[in-house]
N, C-alpha and C positions, 0 to 999 in steps of 0.2 A: 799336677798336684791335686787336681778336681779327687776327691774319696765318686766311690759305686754304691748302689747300694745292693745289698746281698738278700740270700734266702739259704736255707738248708735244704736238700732234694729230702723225699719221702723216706730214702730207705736209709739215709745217714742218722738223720733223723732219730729212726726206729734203734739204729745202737747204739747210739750214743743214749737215747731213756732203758737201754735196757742193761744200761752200765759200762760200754764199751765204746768202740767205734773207731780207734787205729787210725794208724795213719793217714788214711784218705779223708776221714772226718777231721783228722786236724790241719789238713792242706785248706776247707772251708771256715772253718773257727779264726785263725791264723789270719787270713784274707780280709776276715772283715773287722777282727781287733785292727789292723792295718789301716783297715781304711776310716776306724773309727778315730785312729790318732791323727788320719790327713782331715779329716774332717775338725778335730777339734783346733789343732794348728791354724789350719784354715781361720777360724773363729777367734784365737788367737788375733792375726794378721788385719783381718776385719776390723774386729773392734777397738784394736787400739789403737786407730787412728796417728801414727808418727810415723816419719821417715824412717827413722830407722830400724823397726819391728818389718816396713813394710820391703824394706832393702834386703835385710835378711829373707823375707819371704824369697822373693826374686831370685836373689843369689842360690838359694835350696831348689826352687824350680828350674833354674837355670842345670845347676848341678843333676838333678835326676834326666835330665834327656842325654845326657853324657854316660852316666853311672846310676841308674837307679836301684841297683842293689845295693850300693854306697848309702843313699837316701831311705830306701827303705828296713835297714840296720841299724840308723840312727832315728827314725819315727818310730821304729819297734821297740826300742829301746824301754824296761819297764817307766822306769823314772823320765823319759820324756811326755807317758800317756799320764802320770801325775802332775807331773807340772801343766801340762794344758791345758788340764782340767780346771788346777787351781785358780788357774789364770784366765781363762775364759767367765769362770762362776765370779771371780773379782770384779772382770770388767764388766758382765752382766751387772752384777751389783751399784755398780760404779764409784763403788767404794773406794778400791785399791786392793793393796795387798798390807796390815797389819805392821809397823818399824820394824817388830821381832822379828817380822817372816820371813822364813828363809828363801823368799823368792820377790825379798821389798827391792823395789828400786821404778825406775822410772816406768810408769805405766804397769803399774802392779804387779812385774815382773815378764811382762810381755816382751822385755828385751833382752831376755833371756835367747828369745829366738835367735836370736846372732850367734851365739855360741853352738846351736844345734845346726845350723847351717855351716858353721866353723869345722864343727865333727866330721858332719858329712862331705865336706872337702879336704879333711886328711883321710878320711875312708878310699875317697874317689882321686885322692893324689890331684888335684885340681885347684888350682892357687884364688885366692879372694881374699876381698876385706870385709869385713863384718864388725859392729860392737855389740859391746854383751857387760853386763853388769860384773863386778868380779867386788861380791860381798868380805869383808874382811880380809880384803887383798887375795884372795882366789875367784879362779874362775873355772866353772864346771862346764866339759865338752865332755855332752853325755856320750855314754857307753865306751869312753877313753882314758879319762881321769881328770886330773885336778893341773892348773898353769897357778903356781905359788907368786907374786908379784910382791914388791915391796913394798906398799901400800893398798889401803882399801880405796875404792873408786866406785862412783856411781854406775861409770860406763868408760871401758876402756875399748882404743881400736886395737880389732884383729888382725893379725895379716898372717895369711896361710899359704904357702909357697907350696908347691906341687910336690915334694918330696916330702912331704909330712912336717915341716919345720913350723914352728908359730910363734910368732913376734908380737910382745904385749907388755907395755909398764917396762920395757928395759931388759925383760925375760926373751931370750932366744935358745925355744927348746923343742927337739925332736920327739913327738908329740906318738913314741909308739909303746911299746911292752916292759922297758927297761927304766926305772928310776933312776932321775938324775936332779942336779940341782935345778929348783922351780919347778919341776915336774915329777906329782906321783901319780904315775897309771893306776888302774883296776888291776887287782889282782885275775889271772885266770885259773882254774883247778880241770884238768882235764884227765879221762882215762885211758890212757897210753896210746895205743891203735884202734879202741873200741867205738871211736862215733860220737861221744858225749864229752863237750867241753863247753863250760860254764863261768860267766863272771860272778867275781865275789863284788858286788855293790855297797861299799862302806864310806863311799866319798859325797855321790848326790844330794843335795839338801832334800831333793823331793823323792830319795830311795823307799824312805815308810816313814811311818807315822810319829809325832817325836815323843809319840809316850813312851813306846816298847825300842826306840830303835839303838845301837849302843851305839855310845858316844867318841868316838875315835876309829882309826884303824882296829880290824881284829889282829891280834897281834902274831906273831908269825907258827909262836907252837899249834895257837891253836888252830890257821890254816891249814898247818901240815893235818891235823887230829880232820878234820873237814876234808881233804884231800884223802886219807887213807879209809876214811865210812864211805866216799863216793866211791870209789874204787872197788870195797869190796860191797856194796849192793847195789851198784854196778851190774855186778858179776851173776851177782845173785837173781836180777830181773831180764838178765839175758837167758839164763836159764830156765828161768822156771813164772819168768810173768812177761812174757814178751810184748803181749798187749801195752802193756804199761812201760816199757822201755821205749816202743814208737812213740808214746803220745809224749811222754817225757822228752824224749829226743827233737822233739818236732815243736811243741810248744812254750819250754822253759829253757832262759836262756842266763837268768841271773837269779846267784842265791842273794841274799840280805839278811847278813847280822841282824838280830834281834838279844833282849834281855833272857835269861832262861828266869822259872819260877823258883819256887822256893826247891821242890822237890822235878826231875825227869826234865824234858823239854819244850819248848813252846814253836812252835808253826804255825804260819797262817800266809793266805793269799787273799788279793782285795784285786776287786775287779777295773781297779782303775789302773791298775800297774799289772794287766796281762802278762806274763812271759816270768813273773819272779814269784819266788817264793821265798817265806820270811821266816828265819831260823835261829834257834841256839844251836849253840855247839852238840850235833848227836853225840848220844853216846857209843854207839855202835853200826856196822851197816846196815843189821838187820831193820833197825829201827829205825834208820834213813830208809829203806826200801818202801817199810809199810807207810813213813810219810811223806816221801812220792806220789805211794798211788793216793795216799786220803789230798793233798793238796793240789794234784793234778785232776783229778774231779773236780774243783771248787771250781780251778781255773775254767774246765771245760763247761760248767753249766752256766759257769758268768758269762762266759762268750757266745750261750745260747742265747741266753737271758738280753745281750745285747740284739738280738736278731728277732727276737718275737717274747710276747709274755705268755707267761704261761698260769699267771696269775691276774684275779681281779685287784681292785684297788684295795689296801690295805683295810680294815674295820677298825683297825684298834684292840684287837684280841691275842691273846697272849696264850700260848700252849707248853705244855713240856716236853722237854726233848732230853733226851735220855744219856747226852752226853754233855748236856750245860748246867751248869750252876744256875742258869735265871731265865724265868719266862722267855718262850722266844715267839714274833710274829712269824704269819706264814711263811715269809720271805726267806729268815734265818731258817726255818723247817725245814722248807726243800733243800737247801743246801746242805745241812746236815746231812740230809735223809741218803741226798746223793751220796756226798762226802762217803759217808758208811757203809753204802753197796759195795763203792770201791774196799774199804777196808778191809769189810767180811769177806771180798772176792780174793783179796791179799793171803789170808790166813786160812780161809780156803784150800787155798793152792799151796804153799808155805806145808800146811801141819803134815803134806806126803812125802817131805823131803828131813823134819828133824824128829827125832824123839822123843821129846821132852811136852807137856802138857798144854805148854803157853799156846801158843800157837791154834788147840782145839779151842781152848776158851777164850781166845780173841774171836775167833769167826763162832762160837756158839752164843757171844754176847751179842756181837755187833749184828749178824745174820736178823736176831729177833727186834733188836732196838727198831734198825732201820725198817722194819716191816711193820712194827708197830707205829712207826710215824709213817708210814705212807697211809694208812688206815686212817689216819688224822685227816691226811690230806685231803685224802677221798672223803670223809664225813663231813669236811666243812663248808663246802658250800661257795668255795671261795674260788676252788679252780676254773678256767675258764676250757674250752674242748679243747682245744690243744696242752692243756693243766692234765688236762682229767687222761689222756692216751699217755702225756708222757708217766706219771705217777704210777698209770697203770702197768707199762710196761716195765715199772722197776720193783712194783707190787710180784709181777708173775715171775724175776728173776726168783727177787726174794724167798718167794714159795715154794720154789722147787728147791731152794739150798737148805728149808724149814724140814724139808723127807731125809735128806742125808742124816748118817748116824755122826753121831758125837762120843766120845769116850764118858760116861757114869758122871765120872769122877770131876771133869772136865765141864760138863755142862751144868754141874750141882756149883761149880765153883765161877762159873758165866753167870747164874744166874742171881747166885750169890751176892756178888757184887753190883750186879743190876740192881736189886734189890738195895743193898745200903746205898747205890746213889739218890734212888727214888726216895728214901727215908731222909734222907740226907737234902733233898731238894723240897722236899712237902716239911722240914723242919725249918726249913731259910723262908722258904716263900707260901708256906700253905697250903691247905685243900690244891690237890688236882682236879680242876673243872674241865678242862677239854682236852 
């Protein structure tokens, strides 16, 4: 259970800041989000000091010299790198965890850890006891689903028999793909024989955030509407963005319901929950494809961002960026900046395949934005040498897709709209300083 500690080779490195990097770079990314959750677990175990945080510890270790693909499925797991997090920064604090929170109970939710050692002994078909807090008479075994109990409990025991079966609060249920009573699995959404099968994440307390997260199951039409967009852009980044179907296939492993806005859809990924991304109902594939590749960048440069900086320490200075509503630090900049290579590299590729206009002026906008913020980047002073080669290398993508032709029409209508955002952000927030 000991984490390693990692590094990126020289030449992964180089493509991944040059917008890319495939499957072999996310065999290294993947590795050390991995070892970043043994480590926080780890931390977990340590700090909170009780038997039984430190039994489940044991019983997880125990389990990975039998089955460590079992263990390392359920550490991967988005929502188990959230919770550990929670709960580590708690007991650092040695606060706790909040009544409200969805991770209170004994040891500020540290005894959570029983039920992730629970998971991973239905994964590994390997029988154990374990306790795990079961908030409002459930109990969460990440990356499996929900044990429904008759009552709430601080801490109920586990008992997980070798064929997947789990005994808790009077519940005796077979703990795999199929709902039954006391137990609702994860939904899965897969594409047929294609390679990509994903959990829908609607059950975990610690799935995302509880501003944006929606509040219940997604309900079944609109999994199917979720299921029929992944399908066909799918189809669509087998074709024509292969890059981006490895790294997707390789490093995302669960969607998560989110709120949509007023108007189109809302996505986002947070570097504490590696492997998910956080979604409304798309409306189409195409528009799942392109937020793919924009959220599968975020993913990949946080997993850099955990391996080296590429940043000095914050000043306190706030810039604009060309697709927020609100001042943003360095921090949020690079990510954007990334985020949008990938995009304009999407629509790039995309506008040789349809007809229609959109698609030039997706990549005639985004191509410029993101060049214009890496220019930020480089003028400010803040990047550190390894800040300053990666930016650069996504600066010299950028430039050479600034020479390609754009359609008239297209680019008057990219720029357009650039324009009323910037109007539109200097009328919320004011003079542009940097």
């Amino acid at each position: 259970m000991e984490p390693r500690s990692h590094r990126l080779p020289g030449e992964v490195l180089s493509r991944l800041a040059a917008g890319g990097g495939g499957a072999a770079a996310m065999r290294h990314l993947v590795a050390a989000e991995r070892s970043k959750h043994r480590l926080l677990v780890l931390g977990v175990a340590r700090l909170a000091g009780a038997k039984e945080v430190e039994h489940a510890y044991d019983v997880l270790a125990g389990i990975e010299k039998k089955r460590p693909d079992a263990v390392d499925a359920v550490l991967g797991h988005p929502a188990v790198g959230g919770w550990a997090a929670h709960t580590v920064q708690a007991l650092t604090r040695g606060d706790g965890a909040p009544p409200d929170d969805p991770a209170s109970g004994p040891y500020g939710g540290a005894a959570q850890l029983g039920a992730v050692a629970a998971a991973a002994a239905v994964r590994a078909g390997v029988a154990c006891r374990t306790e795990a807090p079961a908030p409002r008479g459930r109990v969460t075994l990440p990356s499996l689903g929900q044990l429904v109990l008759p009552g709430a409990a601080d801490l109920v025991e586990l008992r997980v028999h070798a064929d997947g079966v789990v005994e808790a609060g009077g519940r005796r249920v077979l703990a795999g793909e199929r709902e039954q009573p006391g137990w609702e699995p994860l939904a899965r959404i897969r594409t047929g024989d294609e390679g990509l099968s994903l959990l829908v994440d609607d059950l975990d307390p610690h799935r995302w955030t509880s501003e944006t997260v929606v509040d219940g199951r997604l309900p079944a039409a609109e999994l199917r509407a979720w299921q029929a967009c992944l399908d066909a852009s799918w189809r669509m980044l087998l074709r024509h963005h292969w890059t981006i179907a490895q790294e997707l296939g390789a490093i995302i492993t669960v969607l998560t319901p989110i709120r949509p806005p007023a108007q189109g859809m809302n996505s986002a990924s947070a570097a504490g929950r590696f492997g998910a991304i956080a979604m409304s109902t798309p409306p189409d594939g195409r528009w799942l494809a392109s937020t793919f590749a924009h959220e599968v960048q975020h993913a990949k440069l946080g997993a850099v961002l955990d391996v080296m900086d590429l940043l000095e320490p914050d000043d306190g200075r706030r810039y604009y960026a060309p697709w927020r509503p609100d001042p943003r630090p360095l921090s949020g900049l690079i990510q954007g900046a990334y985020a949008y290579l990938g995009v304009a590299g999407f629509w790039r590729r995309q506008r040789a395949h349809e007809t229609d206009l959109r698609p030039h002026i997706e990549f005639g906008r985004w191509r410029e934005s993101a060049h214009e913020v890496t220019g930020t980047l480089l003028d400010s002073g803040r990047l550190n040498a390894a800040g300053k080669q990666f930016v650069t290398a996504m600066r010299t993508t950028l430039s050479a897709w600034l020479t390609e032709p754009v359609p008239a029409e297209a680019l008057a209508a990219a720029r357009a709209e650039a324009g009323g955002h910037r109007e539109a952000w200097i009328a919320r927030n004011g003079r542009i300083t940097a």
